[in-house]
N, C-alpha and C positions, 0 to 999 in steps of 0.2 A: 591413445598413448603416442610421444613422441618417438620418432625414428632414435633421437637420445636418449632417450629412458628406455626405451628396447636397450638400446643398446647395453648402458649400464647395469640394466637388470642381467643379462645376457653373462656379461664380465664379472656380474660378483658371483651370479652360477657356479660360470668354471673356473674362477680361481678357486671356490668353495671345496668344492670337486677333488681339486688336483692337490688342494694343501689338506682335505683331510687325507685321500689316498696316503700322501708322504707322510703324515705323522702317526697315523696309524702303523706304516710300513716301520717307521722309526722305534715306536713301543716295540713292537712285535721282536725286532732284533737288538735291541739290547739286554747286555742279562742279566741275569735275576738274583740281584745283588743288595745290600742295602744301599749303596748308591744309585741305581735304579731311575731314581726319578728324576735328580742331579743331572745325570748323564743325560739321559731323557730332555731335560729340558734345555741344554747347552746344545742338543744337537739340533735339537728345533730354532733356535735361536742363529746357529750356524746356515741352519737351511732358510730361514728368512731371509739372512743375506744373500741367498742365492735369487730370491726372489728381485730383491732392492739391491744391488749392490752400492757402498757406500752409506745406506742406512746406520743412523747412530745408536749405535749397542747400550747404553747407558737406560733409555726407554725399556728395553727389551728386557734389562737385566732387574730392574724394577719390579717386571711386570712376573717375572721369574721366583723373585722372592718371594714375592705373596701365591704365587702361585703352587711353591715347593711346601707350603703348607696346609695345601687344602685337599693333597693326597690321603685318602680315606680305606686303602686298599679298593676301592672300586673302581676299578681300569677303565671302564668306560664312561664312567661319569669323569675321569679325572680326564682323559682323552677331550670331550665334549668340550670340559671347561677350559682347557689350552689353548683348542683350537676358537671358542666362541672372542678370546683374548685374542689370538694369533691373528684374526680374519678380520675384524677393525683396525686392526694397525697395518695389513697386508691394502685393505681396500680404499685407504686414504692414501699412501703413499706410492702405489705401485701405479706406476702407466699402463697404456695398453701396449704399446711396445714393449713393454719389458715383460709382460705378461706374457705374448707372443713368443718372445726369445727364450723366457722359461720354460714355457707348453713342447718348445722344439726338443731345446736341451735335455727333457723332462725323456721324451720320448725316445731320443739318440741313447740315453743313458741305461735304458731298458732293451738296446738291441733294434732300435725300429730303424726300418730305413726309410729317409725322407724323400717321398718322390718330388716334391715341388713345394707350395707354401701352405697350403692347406692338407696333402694326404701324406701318409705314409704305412708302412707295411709292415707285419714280422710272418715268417714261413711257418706254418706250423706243422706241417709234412711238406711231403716232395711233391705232394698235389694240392696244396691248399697254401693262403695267404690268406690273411688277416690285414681287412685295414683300420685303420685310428685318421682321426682329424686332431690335428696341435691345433690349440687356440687363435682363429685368426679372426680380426674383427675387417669385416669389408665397407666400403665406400657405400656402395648401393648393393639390390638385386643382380642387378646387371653385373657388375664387376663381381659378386660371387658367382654368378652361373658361368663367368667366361672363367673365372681363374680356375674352377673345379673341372671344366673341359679339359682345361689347357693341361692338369695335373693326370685325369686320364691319360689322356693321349700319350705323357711321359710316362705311364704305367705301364698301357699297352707297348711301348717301345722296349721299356725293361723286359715285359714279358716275353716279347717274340725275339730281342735280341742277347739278352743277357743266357748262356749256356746250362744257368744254374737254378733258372726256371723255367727248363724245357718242359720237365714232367706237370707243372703248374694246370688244373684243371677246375679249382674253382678258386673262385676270390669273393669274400666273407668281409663283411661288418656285423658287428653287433655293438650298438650304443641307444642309448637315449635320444640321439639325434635320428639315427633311424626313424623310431618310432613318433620323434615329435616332426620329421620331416618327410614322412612319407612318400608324398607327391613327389617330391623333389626326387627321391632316389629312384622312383618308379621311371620319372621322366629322364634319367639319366644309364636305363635299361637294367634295371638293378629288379628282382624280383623279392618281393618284402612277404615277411612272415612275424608271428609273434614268438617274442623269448621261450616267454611262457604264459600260462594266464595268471589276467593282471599283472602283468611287469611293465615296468615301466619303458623296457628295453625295448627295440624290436629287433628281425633279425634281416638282411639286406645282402642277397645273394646275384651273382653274375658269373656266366661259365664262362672260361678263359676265348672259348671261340664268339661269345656273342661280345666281348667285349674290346677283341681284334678286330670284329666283325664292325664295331660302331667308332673305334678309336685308332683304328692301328695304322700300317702304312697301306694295305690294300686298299681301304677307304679312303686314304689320299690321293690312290694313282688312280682310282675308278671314277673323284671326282673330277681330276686332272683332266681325263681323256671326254667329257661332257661336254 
C-alpha cells in the first residue's frame, strides 16, 4: 500500500472517530422533547460547518429531511444512520488542514492544553496528566519522530517550569494509537500496558523524572558539557 493510501485510510479513521464522538455528545444533550430530533439534526449540521467552514447548507439540509424521517425511536440506529450520511460529505470535502485545525479546536474546546502540534494534555489530579494527539498528518517518519521529540521536550519544560505542575508524578496516555503504535512509545521511554483484555486501546505510561530525565533542560546542559 501506498504511503497515500496510508495516509487516506489514516484520515478517514480519525475524522470517523472525532465526528462520531461529537454527534453522539450531541444526541446525548439535547432534550427530550418532541423536537428532539429537529434540534438534533440542525446542530449536527452546524457542527459540520465547523468541520468545512463555508460549506453550502442547502446539501446538508436535504440530506436532513430525509433524514428527520427515518427516526424509528432507535437512538442508535438513528445516531449510525446520521453519521453513515455525515462522514461522505465530511470525507469528500474536508482537507487535511482543516481536519487538523478541527482535531486542535476539538481538543482546546474540552479543556486540553496544547503543548505543540501533535500532543497535548489535560490534569486529572495534581499528580497525573493525560495526554491526547489532535490529528496531524506528517511528511514522512522522519518528520514525525522529530516533531514528537520536539513536543516532549516542550512538555517536559512545562512540567519542570510551570508552578502548577510541580506536584506532577506520572504522565498517562491511553488511545488506540498506543496500542497500534507500540514500538514507537516504547522508543520514546514511555512504558506500555494493555487497557484491558482485548481492547483495542492500550495504555502508555512515563514518570515525570524519567521523562525530565530524557527530555528536559538537565539533558541539555549534560549534552552541552560533552
Amino acid at each position: 500500500m501506498s504511503s497515500k493510501n496510508r495516509k487516506l485510510i489514516e484520515f478517514e479513521r480519525r475524522i470517523s472517530d472525532m465526528f462520531m464522538t461529537d454527534i453522539v455528545h450531541i444526541w446525548h444533550n439535547v432534550p427530550e422533547d418532541s423536537e428532539k430530533v429537529s434540534t438534533f439534526l440542525n446542530i449536527c449540521k452546524e457542527k459540520l460547518k465547523e468541520y468545512k467552514p463555508g460549506i453550502k447548507t442547502e446539501v446538508i439540509d436535504t440530506y436532513n429531511k430525509r433524514l428527520y424521517h427515518k427516526y424509528n425511536g432507535d437512538d442508535e440506529a438513528f445516531i449510525n444512520e446520521v453519521f453513515r450520511i455525515y462522514i461522505v460529505i465530511l470525507t469528500k470535502c474536508v482537507t487535511y488542514n482543516e481536519m487538523e485545525d478541527r482535531s486542535r479546536k476539538w481538543q482546546t474546546e474540552r479543556g486540553y492544553i496544547m503543548v505543540g502540534s501533535c500532543l497535548s494534555f489535560e490534569r486529572k489530579s495534581n499528580k497525573k496528566i493525560i495526554l491526547h494527539i489532535p490529528i496531524t498528518f506528517f511528511e514522512n517518519s522522519k518528520v514525525a519522530m522529530k516533531t514528537f521529540r520536539e513536543n516532549f521536550e516542550k512538555l517536559a519544560c512545562i512540567i519542570e517550569e510551570n508552578p502548577l505542575y510541580k506536584n506532577i508524578k506520572i504522565i498517562q496516555a491511553k488511545s488506540r494509537f498506543v496500542k497500534e503504535k507500540e514500538r514507537l512509545c516504547k522508543k520514546f521511554g514511555f512504558e506500555v500496558s494493555e487497557y484491558a483484555q482485548d481492547s483495542t486501546w492500550g495504555v502508555a505510561v512515563i514518570s515525570r523524572d524519567k521523562l525530565l530525565e530524557l527530555y528536559g533542560k538537565k539533558k541539555e546542559v549534560e549534552a552541552s558539557n560533552r
